[in-house]
N, C-alpha and C positions, 0 to 999 in steps of 0.2 A: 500683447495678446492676453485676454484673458483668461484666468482659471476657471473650468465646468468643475463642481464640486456636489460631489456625493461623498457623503458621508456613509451612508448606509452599511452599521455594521453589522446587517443581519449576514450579511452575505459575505458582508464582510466576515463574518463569524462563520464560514460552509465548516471548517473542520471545528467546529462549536468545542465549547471546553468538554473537559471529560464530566464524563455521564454522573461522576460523584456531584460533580460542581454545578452542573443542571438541576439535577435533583436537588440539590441545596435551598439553590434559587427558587425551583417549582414550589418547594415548601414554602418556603417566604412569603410570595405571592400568596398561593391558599390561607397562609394564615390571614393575610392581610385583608384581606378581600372578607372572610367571612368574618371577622371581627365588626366590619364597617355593616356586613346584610344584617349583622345581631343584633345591629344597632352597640355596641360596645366601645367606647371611649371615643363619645361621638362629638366630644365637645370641641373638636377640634377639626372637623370635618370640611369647616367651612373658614378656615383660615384666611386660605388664599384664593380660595374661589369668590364668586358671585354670592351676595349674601342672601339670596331668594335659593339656593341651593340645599337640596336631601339630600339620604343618600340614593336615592333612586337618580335622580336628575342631578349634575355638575357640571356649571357654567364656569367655563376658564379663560379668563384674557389673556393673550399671547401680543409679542410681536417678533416681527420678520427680522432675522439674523441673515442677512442676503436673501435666500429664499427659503429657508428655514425657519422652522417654529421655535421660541424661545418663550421659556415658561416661568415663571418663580417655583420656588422650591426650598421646602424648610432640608438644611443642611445643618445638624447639630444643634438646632433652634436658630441659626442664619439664616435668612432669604436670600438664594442663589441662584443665579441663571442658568438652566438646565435648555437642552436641545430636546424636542420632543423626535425620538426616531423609532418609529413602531419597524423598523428592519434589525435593532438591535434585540436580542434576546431576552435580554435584563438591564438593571441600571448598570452605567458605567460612570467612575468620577475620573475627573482629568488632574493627571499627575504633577502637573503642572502647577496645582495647589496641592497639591495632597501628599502626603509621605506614606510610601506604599512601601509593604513587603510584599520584596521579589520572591524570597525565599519560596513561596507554594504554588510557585508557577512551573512547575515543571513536566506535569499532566495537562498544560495548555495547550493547544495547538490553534491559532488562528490565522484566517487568509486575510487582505486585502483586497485589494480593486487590483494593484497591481504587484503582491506576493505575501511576503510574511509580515505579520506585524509584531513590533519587537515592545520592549518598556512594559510588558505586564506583571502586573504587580497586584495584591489584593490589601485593602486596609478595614480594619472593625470599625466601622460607623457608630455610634451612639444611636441616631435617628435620622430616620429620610421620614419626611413628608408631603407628600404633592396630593393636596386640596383633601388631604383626609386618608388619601391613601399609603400606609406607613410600614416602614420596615424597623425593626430597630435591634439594637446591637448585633448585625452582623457584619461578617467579611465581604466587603461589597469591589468588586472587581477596578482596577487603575489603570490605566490609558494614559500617556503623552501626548494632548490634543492640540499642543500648541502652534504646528503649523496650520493648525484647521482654523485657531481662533485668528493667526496672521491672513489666512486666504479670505476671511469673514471680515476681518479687521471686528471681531464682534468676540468680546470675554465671555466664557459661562464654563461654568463648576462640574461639565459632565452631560450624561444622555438620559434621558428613561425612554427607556425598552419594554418589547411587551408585555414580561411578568408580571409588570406594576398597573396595564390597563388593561387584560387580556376578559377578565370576568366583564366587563363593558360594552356596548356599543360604540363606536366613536365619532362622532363628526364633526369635520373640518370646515368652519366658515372662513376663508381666506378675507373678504370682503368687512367686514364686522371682526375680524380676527379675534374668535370665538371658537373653542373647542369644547364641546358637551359631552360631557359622559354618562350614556344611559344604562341602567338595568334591563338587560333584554327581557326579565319578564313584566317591564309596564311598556314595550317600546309601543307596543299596541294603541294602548291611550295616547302614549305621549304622541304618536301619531296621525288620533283622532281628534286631537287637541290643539297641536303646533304648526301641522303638515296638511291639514287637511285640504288648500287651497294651493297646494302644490303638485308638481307634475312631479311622479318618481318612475324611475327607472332601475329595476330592481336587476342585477345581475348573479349568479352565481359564484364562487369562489370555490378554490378548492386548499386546502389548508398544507402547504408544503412547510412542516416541520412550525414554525411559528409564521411561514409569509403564507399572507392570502394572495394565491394563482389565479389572474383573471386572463380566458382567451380575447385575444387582442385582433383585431382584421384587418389587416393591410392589402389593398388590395384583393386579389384572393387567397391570400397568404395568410394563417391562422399563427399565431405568436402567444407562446405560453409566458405571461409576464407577472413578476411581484411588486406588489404596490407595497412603495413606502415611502412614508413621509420626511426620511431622512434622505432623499433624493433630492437635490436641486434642480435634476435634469434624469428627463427621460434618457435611459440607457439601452443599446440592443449589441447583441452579440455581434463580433464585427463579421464575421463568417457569412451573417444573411447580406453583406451590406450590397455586392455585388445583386444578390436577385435583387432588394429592394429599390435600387440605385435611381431608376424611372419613375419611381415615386417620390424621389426625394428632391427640393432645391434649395437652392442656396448653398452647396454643398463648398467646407471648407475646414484646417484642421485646425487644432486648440489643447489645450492643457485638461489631464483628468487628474486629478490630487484626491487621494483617500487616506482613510485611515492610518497606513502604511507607511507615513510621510514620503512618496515617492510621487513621482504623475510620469506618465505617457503622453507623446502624441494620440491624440484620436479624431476619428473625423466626424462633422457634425454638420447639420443641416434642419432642413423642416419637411417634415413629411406630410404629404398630400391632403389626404386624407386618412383619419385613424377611427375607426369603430369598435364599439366596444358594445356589446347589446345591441341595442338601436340605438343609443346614443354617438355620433357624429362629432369629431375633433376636425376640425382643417389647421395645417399648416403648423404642424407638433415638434415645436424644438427638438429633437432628438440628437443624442451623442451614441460614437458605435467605438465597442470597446475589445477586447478578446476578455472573456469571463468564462474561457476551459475551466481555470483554476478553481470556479466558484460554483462545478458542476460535481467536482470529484466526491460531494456526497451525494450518494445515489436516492435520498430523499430532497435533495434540490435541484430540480431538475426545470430550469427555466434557460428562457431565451434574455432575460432581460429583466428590467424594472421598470414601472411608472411612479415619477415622483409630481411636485409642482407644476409642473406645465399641465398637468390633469384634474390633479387634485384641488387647483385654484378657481380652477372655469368655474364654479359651481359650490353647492353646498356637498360635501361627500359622505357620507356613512359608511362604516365599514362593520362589523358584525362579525366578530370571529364565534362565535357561539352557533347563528344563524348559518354561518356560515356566505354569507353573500353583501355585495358591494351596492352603494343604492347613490343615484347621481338625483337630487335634489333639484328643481329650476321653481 
């Protein structure tokens, strides 16, 4: 039977670290970010990106880690294989190469998919850099990823999280496997420039803590879900499964493995039809999970997530500034 794999530790992260260690991170990010708009220590911007890249515009070649994005990534002046998961918080390295102290995890609290997740540990980094975007000499958070890279059969050095792309636009070309990082204040030109012979579908978002919430139509059933890219597989709370059950086929159960090293049965299928905006999905791989646990903070307040099965159809944008979701054809 195969393993469904989400990774997603945004969610995984509901009872997120303490608010010291947030703000730590939030700091980081902001510095990083406006270093790169200052144009400052820009000689390196374009490392591992596309060499027609600013900082306005960043052209990133990926490829697919089962169905997951997999990025380069300067690690200590290394290039390492990072997982792109905009549901994580911030960056994470896997412990699995890295000698972490445990010792300042004790203001942690993090969920799973399916409970706690244990082996956190933090270590001092020298330098991260992903295509320009840099953090350097701080305590950067550790994870034991190593059954994730066995479910993957696929090595990489850790995650980057939203901190690290959050000032961005982002969008996902599954097809060209291609991720661009725009400056929301040119997305306009880059628009009138790149897109202009394209069909967009512009939708709304609403910002639960770091996940962009898009309402979801099933039927006539409205479903508050979080997109991210650390999902292999659409997920929904198992609780709806019964009402949705008529709109689903194929229905049959399987392996969920997360962050937590643990997996459940859950049961999975493809659902009818799924609307999102006016945009139109048929036949949406979907897995259906119990995610109480991943509700008990009362600023995440979702049914679910959409990862891959969604985010591939198509070219995807995501805008956490703008604040809205834009399906490309």
């Amino acid at each position: 039977m195969n393993k469904l794999f989400a990774i997603t530790l945004l969610f995984f992260f509901t009872q997120i670290i303490s608010a010291q260690n947030i703000n730590k991170h939030q700091k980081i990010a902001d510095t990083t970010i406006k270093a790169i708009n200052n144009n400052q220590d820009t000689d390196t911007i374009n490392l591992l990106a596309n060499k027609k890249n600013d900082k306005n515009i960043i052209e990133i070649p990926f490829e697919l880690a089962g169905k997951l994005i997999a990025v380069d990534l300067l690690l200590n002046g290394t290039k390492r294989k990072f997982i792109l998961d905009t549901g994580a918080p911030f960056v994470i390295l896997n412990s699995a190469y890295i000698i972490a102290d445990t010792t300042k995890t004790s203001s942690t609290s993090i969920k799973g998919v399916n409970g706690n997740i244990s082996s956190i540990g933090f270590k001092k980094t020298k330098s991260i850099n992903f295509s320009g975007l840099k953090m350097n000499n701080q305590d950067i958070m550790t994870m034991n990823l190593a059954h994730l890279e066995k479910s993957l059969d696929y090595k990489f050095y850790g995650l980057i999280g939203y901190d690290l792309i959050k000032e961005y636009d982002i969008m996902f070309d599954y097809r060209k496997k291609i991720i661009t990082l725009i400056n929301p204040d040119i997305f306009d030109d880059y628009k009138k420039h790149n897109l202009l012979n394209n069909s967009l579908e512009t939708i709304p978002v609403k910002l639960n803590k770091h996940i962009p919430v898009v309402d979801v139509k099933i039927n006539n059933k409205i479903l508050k879900l979080g997109i991210d890219s650390g999902a292999s597989s659409n997920l929904i709370d198992n609780d709806l499964f019964s009402n949705l059950k008529k709109e689903i086929r194929k229905i049959k159960t399987d392996k969920l493995e997360g962050a937590d090293k643990h997996s459940q049965q859950v049961k999975k299928g493809k659902i009818k039809k799924v609307r999102i905006g006016n945009k139109l999905f048929k036949r949406v791989k979907t897995s259906f999970s119990d995610i109480s646990h991943l509700n008990r903070d009362p600023n995440i307040n979702i049914d679910g997530l959409i990862g891959y099965p969604i985010l591939s159809k198509q070219r995807t944008l995501i805008s956490f500034l703008r604040k809205e979701i834009i399906f490309i054809k």
